[in-house]
C-alpha angles and dihedrals in degrees: 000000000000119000083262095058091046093045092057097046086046092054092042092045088051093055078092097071097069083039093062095036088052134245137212107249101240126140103262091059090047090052101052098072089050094046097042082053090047091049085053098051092052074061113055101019112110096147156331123246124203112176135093114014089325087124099051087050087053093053088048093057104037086049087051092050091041091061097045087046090046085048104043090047087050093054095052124111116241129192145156113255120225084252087055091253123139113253121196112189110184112227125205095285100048092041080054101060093039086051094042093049093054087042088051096056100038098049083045086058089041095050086047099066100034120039097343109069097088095051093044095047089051082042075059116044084038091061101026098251100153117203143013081244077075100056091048088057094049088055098043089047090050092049092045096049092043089057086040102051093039088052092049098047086046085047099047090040093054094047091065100041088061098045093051087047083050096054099043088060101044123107120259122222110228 
């Protein structure tokens, strides 16, 4: 792993912090996490394999982003702010699946190119993944559904929250 490899888990790892403190859910805040991913995969992206099994290996990732994003959206903490604005604080569990995500992606980088190549290239070969390129996909999928689920369950959460907020206060007609 090169500076520029760590830099980029390190800055994707501490998206976390506004997420803890708590953030109105606007969408500029919404939109930080997708474009610092996307930043990433102008990055990394080379290609994008599509034979063998590459595009199973692509479901398998996105699937695995999309439930720690579902989880980690679900356990965060929603509430209406005094302005009437969504705000979504991240508690322990959801801080924890954002974290271990990023963890994940980045130690599988990290074993890749350490002790792990050999096992990953036979993994490959054995079940017809053809290049590293596809490995790079998977991660950058998983990493891209993670931010996208996540952002759809805090999106869908705050709407309600601020139209419950909308219909308590209300007049009602006698």
């Amino acid at each position: 792993m090169t500076t520029t490899d760590y830099l980029i888990s390190a800055v994707l790892i501490l998206l976390v912090i506004p997420q803890i403190r708590g953030t109105r859910v606007t969408l500029r805040t919404a939109m930080l996490p997708v474009v610092c991913v996307a930043a990433a995969a102008a990055y990394y992206l080379k290609s994008f394999p599509t034979a063998g099994h590459d595009v199973r290996l692509y479901v398998v990732g996105a699937v695995v982003g999309a439930v720690l994003g579902l989880a980690c959206g679900a356990a965060t903490l929603m509430s209406r702010g005094s302005d009437g604005v969504a705000f979504a604080k991240a508690g322990v569990a959801a801080a924890a699946l954002w974290i271990a995500g990023m963890l994940l992606r980045s130690g599988f980088e990290f074993w890749s190119a350490h002790s792990g190549a050999e096992h990953i290239a036979r993994f490959s070969r054995d079940h017809m993944i053809t290049s590293a390129d596809a490995w790079t996909v998977a991660l950058l999928l998983m990493a891209f559904a993670q931010v996208l689920a996540r952002l759809i369950v805090i999106r869908t959460r705050a709407r309600r929250v601020t139209a419950s907020a909308a219909t308590a206060s209300a007049p009602t007609l006698g």
